[in-house]
OpenMM code with the backbone's topology and positions (N, CA, C; nanometers):
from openmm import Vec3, app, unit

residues = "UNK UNK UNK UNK UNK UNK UNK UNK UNK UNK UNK UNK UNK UNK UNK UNK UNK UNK UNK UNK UNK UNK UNK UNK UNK UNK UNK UNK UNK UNK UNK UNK UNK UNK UNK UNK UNK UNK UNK UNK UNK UNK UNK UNK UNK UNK UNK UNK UNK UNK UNK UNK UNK UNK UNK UNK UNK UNK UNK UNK UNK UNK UNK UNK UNK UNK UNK UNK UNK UNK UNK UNK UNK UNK UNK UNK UNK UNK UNK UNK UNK UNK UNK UNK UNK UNK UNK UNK UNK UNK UNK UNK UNK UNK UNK UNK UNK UNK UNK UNK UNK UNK UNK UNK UNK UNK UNK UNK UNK UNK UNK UNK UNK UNK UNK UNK UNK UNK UNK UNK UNK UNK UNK UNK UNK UNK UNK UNK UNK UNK UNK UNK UNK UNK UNK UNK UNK UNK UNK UNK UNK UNK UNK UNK UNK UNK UNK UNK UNK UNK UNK UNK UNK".split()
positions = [
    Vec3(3.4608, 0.9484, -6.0562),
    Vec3(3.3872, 1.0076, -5.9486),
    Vec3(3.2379, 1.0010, -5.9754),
    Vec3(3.2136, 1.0136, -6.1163),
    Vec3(3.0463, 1.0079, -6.1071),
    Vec3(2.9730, 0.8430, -6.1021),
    Vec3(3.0895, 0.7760, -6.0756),
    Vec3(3.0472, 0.6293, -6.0416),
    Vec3(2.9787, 0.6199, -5.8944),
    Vec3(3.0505, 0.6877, -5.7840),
    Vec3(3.0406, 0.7239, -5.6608),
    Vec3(2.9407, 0.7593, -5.6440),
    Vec3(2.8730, 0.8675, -5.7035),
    Vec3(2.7137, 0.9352, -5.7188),
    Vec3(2.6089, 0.8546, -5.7011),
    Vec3(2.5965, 0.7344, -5.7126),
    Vec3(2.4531, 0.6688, -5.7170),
    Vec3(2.4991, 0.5628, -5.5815),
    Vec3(2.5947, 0.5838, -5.5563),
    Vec3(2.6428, 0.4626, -5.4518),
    Vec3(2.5957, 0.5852, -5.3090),
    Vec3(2.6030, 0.6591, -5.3295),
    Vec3(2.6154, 0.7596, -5.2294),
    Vec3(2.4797, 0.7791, -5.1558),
    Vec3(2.4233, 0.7999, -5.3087),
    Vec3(2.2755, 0.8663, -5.2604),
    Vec3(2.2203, 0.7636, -5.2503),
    Vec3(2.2272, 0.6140, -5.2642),
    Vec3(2.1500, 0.4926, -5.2143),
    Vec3(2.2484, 0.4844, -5.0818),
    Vec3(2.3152, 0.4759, -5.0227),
    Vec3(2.3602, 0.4571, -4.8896),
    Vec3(2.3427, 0.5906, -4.8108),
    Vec3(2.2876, 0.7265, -4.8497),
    Vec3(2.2574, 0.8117, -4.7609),
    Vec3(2.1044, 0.7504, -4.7233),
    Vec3(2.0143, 0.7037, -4.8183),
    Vec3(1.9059, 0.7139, -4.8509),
    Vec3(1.9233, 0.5757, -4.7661),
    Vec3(1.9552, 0.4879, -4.7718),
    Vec3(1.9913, 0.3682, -4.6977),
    Vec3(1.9623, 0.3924, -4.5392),
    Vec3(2.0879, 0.4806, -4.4827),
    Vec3(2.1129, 0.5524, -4.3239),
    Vec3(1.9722, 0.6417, -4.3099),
    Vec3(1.9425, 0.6940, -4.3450),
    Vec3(1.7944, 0.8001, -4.2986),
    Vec3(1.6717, 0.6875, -4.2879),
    Vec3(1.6742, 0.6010, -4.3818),
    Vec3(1.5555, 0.4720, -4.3723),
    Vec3(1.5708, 0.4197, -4.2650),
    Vec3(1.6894, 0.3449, -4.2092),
    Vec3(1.7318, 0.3237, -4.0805),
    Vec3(1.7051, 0.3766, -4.0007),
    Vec3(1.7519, 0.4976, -3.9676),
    Vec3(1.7133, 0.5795, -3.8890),
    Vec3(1.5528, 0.6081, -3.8541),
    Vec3(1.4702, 0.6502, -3.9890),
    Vec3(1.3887, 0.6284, -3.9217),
    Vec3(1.2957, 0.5773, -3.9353),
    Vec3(1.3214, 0.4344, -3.8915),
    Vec3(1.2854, 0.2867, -3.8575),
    Vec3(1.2958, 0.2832, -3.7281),
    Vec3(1.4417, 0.3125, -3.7110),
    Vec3(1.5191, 0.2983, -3.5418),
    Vec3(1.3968, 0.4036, -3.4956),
    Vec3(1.3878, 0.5119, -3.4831),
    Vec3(1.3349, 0.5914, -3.4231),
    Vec3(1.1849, 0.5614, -3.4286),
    Vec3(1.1108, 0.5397, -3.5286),
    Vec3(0.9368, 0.4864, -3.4888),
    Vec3(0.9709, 0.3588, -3.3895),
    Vec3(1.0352, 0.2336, -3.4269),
    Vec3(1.0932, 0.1382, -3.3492),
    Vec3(1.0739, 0.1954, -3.1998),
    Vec3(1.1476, 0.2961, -3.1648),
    Vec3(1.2073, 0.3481, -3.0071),
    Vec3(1.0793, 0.4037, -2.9911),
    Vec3(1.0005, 0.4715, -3.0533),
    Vec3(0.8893, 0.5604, -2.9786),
    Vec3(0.7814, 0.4148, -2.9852),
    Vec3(0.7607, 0.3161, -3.0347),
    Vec3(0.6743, 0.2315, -2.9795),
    Vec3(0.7361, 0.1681, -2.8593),
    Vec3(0.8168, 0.1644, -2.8621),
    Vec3(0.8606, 0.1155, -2.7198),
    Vec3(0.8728, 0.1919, -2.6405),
    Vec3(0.8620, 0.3030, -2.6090),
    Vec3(0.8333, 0.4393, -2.5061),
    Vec3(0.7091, 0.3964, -2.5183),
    Vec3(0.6113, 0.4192, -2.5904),
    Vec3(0.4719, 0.3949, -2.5378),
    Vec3(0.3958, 0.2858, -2.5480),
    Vec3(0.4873, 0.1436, -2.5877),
    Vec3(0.4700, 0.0091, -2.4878),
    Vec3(0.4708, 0.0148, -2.3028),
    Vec3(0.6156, 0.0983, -2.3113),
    Vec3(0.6539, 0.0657, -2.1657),
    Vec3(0.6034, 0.1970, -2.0916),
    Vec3(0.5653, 0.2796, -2.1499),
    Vec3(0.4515, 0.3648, -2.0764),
    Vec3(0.2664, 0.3058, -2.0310),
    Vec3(0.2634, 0.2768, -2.1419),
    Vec3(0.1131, 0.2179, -2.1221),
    Vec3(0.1403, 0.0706, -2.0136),
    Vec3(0.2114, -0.0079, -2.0189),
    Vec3(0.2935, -0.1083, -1.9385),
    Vec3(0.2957, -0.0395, -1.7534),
    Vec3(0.3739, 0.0206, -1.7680),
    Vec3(0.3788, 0.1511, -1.6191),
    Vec3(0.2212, 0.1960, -1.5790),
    Vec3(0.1578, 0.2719, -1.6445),
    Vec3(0.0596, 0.3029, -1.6858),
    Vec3(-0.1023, 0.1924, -1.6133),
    Vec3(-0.0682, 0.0831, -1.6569),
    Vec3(-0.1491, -0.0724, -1.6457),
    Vec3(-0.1124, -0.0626, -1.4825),
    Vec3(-0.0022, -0.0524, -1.4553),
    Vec3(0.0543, -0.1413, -1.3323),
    Vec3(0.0436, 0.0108, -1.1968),
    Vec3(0.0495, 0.0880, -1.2586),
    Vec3(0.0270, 0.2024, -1.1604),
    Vec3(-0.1334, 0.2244, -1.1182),
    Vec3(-0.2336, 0.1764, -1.2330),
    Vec3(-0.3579, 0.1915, -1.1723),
    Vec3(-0.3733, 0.0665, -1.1227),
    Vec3(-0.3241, -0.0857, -1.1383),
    Vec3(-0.3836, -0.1486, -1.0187),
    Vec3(-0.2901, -0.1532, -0.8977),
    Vec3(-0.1584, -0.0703, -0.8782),
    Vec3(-0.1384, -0.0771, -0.7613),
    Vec3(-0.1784, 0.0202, -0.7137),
    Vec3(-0.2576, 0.1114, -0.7567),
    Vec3(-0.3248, 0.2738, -0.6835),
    Vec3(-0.4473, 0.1831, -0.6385),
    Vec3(-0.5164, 0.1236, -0.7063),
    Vec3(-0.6423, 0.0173, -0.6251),
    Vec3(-0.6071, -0.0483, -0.5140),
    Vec3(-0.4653, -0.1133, -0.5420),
    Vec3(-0.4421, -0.1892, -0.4135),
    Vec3(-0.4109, -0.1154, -0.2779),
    Vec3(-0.3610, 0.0012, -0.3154),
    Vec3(-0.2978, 0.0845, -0.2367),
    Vec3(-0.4139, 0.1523, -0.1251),
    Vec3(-0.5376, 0.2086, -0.2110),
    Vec3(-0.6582, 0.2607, -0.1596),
    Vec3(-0.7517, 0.1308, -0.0957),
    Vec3(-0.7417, 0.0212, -0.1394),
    Vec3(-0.8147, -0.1059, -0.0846),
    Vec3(-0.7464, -0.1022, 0.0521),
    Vec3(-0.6369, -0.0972, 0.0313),
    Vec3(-0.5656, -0.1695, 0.1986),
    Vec3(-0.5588, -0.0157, 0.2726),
    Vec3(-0.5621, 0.0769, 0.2649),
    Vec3(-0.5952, 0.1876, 0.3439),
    Vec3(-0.6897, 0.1786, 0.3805),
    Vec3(-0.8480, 0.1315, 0.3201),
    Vec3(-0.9171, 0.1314, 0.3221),
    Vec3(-0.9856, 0.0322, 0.4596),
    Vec3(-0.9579, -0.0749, 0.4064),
    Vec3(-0.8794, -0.2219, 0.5051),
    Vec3(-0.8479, -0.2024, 0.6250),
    Vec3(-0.7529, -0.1362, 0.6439),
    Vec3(-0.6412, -0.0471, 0.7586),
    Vec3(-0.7196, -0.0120, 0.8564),
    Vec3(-0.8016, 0.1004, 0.8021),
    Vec3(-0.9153, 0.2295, 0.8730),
    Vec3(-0.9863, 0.1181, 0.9094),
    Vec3(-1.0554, 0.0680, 0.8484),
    Vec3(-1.1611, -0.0277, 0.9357),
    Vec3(-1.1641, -0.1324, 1.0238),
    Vec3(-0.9749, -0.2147, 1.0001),
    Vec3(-0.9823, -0.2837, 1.1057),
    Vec3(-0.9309, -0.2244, 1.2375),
    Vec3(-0.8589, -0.1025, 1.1978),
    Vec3(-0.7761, -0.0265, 1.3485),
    Vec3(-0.9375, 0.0194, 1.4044),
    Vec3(-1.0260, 0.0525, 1.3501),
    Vec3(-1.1652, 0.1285, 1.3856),
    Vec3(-1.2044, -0.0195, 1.4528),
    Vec3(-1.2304, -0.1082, 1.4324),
    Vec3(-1.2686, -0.2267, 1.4683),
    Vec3(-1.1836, -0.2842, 1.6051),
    Vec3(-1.1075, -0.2625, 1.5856),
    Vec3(-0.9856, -0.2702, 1.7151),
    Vec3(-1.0267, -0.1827, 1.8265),
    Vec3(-1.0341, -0.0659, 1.8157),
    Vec3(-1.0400, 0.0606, 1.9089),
    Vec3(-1.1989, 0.0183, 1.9427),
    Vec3(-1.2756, 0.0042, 1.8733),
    Vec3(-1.4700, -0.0485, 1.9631),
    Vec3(-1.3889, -0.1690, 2.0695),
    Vec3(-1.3114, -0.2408, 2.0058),
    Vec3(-1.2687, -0.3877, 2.0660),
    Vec3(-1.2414, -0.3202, 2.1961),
    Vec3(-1.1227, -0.1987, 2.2074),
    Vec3(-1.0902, -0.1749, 2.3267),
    Vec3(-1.1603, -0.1234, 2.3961),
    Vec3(-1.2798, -0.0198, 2.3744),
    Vec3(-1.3825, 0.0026, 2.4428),
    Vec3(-1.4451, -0.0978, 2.5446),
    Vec3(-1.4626, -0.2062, 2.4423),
    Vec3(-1.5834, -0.3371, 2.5217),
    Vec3(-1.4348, -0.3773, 2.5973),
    Vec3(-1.3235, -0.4113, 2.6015),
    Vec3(-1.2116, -0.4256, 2.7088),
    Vec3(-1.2565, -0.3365, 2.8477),
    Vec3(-1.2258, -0.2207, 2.8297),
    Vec3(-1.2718, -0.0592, 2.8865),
    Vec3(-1.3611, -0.0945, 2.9775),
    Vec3(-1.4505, -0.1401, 2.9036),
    Vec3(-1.5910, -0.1739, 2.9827),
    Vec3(-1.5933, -0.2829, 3.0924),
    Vec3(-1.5416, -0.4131, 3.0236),
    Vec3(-1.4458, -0.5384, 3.0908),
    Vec3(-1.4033, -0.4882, 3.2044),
    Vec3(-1.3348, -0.4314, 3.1734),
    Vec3(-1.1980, -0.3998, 3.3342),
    Vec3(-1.3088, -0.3700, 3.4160),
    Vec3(-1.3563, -0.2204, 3.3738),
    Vec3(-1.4779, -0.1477, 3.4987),
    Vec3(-1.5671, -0.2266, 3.5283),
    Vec3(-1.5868, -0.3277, 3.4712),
    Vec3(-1.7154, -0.4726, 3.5715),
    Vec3(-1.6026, -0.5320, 3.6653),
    Vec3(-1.4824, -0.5152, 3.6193),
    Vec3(-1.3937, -0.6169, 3.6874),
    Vec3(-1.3465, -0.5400, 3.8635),
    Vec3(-1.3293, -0.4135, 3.8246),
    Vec3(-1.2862, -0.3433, 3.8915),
    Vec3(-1.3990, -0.2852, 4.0382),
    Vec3(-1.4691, -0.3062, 3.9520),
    Vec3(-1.6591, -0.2523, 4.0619),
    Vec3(-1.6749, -0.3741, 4.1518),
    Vec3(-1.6616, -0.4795, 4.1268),
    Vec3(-1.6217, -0.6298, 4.1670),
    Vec3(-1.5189, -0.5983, 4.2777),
    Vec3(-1.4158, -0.5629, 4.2076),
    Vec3(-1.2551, -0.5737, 4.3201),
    Vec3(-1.3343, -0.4383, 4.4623),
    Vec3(-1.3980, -0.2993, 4.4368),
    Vec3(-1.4132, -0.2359, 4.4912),
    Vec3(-1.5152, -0.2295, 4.6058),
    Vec3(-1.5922, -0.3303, 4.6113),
    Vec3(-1.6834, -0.3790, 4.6853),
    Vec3(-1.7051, -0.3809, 4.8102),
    Vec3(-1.5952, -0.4244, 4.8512),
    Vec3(-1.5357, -0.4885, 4.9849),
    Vec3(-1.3757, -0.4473, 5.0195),
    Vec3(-1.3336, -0.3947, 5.1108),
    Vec3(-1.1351, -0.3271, 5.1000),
    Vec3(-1.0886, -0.5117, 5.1486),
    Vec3(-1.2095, -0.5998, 5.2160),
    Vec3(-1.1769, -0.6903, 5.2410),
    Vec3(-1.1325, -0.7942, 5.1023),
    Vec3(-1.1979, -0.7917, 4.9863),
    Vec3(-1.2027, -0.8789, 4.8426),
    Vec3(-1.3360, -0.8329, 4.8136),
    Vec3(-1.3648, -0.9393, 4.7082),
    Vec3(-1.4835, -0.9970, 4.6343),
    Vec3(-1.6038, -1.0624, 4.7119),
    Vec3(-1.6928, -1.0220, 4.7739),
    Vec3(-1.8475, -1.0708, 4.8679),
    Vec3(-1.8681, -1.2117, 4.8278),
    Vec3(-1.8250, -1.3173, 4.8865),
    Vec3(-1.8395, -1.4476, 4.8453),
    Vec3(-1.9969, -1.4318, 4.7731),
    Vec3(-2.0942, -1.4391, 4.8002),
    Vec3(-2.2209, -1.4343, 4.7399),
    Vec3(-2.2088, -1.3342, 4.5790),
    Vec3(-2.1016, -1.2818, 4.5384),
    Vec3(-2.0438, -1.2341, 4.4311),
    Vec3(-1.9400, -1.2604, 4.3504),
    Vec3(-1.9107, -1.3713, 4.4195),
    Vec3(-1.7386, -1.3785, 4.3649),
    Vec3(-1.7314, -1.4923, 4.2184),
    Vec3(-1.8392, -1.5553, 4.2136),
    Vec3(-1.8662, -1.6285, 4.0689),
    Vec3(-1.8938, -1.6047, 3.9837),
    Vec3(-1.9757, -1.4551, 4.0134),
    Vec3(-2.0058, -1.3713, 3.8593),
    Vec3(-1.8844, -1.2900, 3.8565),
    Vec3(-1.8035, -1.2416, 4.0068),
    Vec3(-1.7040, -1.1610, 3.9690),
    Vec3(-1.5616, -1.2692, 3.8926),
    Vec3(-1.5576, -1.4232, 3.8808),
    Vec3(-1.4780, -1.4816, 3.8121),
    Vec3(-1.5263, -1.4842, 3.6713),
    Vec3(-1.6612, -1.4712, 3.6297),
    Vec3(-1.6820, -1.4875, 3.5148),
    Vec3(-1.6295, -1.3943, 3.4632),
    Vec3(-1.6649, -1.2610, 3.5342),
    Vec3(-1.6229, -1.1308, 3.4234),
    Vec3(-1.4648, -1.1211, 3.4302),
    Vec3(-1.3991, -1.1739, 3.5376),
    Vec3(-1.2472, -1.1588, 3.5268),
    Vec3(-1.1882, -1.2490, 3.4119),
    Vec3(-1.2871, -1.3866, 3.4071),
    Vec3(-1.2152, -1.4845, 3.3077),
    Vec3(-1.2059, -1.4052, 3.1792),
    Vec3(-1.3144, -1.3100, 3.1426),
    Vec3(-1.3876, -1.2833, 2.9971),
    Vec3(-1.2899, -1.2009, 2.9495),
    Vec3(-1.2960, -1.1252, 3.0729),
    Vec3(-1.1906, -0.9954, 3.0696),
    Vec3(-1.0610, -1.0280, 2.9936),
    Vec3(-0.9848, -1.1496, 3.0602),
    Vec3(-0.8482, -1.1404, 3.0368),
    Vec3(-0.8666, -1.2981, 2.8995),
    Vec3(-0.9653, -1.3364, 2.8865),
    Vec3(-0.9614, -1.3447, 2.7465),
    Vec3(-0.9659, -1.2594, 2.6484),
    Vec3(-1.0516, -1.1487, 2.6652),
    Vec3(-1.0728, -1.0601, 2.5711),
    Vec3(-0.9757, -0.9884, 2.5711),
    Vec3(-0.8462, -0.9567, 2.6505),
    Vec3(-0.6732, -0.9078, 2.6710),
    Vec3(-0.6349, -0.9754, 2.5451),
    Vec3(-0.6611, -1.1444, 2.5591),
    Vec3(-0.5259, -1.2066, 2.4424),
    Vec3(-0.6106, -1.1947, 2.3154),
    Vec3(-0.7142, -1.1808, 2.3164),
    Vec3(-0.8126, -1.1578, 2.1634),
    Vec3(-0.7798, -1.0286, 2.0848),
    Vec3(-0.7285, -0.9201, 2.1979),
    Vec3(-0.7374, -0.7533, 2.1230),
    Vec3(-0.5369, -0.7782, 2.1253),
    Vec3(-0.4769, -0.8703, 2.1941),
    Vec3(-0.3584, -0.8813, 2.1217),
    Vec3(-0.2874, -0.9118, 1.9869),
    Vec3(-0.4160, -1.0646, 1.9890),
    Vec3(-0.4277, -1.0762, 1.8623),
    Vec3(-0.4020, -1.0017, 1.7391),
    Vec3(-0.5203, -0.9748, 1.8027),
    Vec3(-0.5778, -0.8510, 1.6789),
    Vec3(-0.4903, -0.7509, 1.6836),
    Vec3(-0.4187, -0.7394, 1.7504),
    Vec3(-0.3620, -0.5773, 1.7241),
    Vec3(-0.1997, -0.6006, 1.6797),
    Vec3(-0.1712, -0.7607, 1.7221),
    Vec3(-0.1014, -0.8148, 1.6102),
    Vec3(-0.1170, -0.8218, 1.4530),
    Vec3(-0.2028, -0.8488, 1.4567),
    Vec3(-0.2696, -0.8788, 1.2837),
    Vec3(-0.3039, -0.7592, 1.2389),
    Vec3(-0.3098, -0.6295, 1.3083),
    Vec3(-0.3145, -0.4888, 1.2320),
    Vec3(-0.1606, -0.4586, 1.2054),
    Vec3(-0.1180, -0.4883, 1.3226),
    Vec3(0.0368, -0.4383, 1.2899),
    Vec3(0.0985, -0.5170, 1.1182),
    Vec3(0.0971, -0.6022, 1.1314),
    Vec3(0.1074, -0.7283, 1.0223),
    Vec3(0.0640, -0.6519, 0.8471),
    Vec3(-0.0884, -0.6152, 0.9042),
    Vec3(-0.1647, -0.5601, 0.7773),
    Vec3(-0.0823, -0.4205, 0.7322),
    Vec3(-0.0509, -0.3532, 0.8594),
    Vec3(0.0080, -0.2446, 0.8363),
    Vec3(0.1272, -0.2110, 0.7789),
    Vec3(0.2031, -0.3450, 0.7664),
    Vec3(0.3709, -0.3753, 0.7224),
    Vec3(0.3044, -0.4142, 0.5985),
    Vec3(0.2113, -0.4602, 0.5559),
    Vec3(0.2075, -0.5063, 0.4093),
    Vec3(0.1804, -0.4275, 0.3152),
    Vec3(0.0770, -0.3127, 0.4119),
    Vec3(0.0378, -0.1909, 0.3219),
    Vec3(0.1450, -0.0983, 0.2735),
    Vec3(0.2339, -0.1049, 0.3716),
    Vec3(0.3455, -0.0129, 0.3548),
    Vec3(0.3752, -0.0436, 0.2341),
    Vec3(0.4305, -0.1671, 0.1961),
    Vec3(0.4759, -0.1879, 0.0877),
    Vec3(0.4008, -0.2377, -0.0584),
    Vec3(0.2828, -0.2235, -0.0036),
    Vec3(0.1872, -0.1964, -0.1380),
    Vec3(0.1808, -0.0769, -0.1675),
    Vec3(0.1547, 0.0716, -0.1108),
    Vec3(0.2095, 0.1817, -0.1003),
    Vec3(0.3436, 0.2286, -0.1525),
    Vec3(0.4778, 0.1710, -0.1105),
    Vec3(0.5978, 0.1332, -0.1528),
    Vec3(0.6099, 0.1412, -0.2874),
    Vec3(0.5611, 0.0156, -0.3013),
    Vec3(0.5493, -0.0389, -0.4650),
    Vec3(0.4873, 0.0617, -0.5706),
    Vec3(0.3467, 0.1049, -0.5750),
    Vec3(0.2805, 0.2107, -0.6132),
    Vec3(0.4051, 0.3529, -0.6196),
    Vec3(0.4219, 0.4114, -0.5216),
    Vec3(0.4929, 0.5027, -0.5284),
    Vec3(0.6473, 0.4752, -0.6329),
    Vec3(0.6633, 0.3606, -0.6100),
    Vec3(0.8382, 0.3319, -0.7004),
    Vec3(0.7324, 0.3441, -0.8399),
    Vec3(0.6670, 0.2642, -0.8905),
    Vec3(0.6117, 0.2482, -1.0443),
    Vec3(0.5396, 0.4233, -1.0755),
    Vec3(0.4858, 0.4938, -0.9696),
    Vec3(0.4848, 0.6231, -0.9965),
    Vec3(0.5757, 0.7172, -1.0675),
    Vec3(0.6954, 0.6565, -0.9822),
    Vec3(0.8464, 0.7562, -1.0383),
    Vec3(0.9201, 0.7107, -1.1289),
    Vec3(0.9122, 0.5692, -1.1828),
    Vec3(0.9375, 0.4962, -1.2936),
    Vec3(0.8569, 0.5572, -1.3624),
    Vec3(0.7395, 0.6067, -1.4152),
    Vec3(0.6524, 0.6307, -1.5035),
    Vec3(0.6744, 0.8200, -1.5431),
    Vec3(0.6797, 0.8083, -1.4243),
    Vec3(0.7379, 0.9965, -1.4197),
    Vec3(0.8537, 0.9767, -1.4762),
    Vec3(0.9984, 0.9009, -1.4606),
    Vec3(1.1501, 0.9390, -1.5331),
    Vec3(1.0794, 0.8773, -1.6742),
    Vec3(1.0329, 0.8183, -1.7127),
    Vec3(0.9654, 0.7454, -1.8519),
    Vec3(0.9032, 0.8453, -1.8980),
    Vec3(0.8380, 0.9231, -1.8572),
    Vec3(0.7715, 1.0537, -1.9209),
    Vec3(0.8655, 1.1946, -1.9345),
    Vec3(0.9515, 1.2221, -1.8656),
    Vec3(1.0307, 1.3026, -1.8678),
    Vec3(1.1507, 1.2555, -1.9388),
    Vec3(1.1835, 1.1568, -1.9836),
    Vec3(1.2932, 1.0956, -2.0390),
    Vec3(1.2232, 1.1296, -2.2004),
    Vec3(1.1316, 1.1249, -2.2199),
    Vec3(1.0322, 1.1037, -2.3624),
    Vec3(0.9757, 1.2470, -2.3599),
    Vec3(1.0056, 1.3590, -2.3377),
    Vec3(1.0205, 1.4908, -2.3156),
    Vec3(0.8490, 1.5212, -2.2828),
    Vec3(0.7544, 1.4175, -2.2444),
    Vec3(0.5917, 1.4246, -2.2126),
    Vec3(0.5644, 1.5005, -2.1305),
    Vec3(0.6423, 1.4801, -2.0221),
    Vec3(0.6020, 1.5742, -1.8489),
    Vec3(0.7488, 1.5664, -1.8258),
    Vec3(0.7587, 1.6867, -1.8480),
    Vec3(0.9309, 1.7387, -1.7563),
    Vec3(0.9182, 1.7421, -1.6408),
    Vec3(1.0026, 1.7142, -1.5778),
    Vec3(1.0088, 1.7063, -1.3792),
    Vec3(1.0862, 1.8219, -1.3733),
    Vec3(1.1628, 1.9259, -1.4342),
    Vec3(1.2604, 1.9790, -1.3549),
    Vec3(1.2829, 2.0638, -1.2631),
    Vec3(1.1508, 2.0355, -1.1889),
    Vec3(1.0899, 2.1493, -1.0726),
    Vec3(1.0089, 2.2541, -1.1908),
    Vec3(0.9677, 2.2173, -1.3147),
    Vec3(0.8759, 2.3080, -1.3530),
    Vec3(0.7223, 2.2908, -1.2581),
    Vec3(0.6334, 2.3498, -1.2469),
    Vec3(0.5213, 2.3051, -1.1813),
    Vec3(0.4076, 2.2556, -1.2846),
] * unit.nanometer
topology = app.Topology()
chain = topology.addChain("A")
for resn in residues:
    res = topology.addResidue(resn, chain)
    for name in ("N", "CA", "C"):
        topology.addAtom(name, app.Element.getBySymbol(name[0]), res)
């Protein structure tokens, strides 16, 4: 039995070295893949605030657009109101210009209000994205006992 003795305490001494190996091992990789999360959560919080940002100014840019429309129609309309008969021939060439402009400037703010809609589906999911790597980073921190979620505040 006292042969056993030195076999023992080099294979306990063996398992605890292991161990903790394994365990510094695991906590660099918790805060690889934290700092990793970490990297990727602040540039999708940039991207996220860029295209909001983006958003506001082209819907703001849109809405002046519909104004000068606004304005369009009411030249168009002061034109139509003139006469219960039509448009005063001695008027009716400036009243085609402003009708042409008009209903170009219709398919221009369609455009455009296509291409917000568009911007607006992309943001979503830059937003999207941001928010998922948020809660990945939150179960990564609460998994690594850093920030508990469990409805503590």
């Amino acid at each position: 039995m006292k042969r056993w003795g030195p076999t023992v305490v080099v294979l306990a001494a063996s398992v605890l070295l292991f161990l903790a190996i394994d365990r510094v091992v695991e906590r660099k990789r918790v805060i690889d893949e934290i700092t990793h999360l970490r990297t990727e959560l602040f540039a999708a919080r940039s991207a996220a605030v860029r295209c909001r940002e983006s958003l506001a100014n082209s819907e703001a840019r849109l809405r002046e657009f519909d104004d000068v429309i606004g304005d369009m129609r009411a030249r168009v309309d002061s034109f139509e109101s003139l006469d219960p008969r039509g448009v005063p021939q001695e008027r009716y060439e400036e009243y085609m210009e402003s009708f042409d402009s008009y209903n170009d400037s219709v398919a221009a703010w369609e455009d455009r209000a296509g291409r917000l809609r568009a911007s607006e589906a992309a943001c979503r999911t830059t937003i999207e994205d941001h928010n998922r790597l948020s809660d990945s980073l939150r179960a990564v921190l609460d998994a690594a006992g850093i920030l508990p979620t469990n409805g503590a505040p």
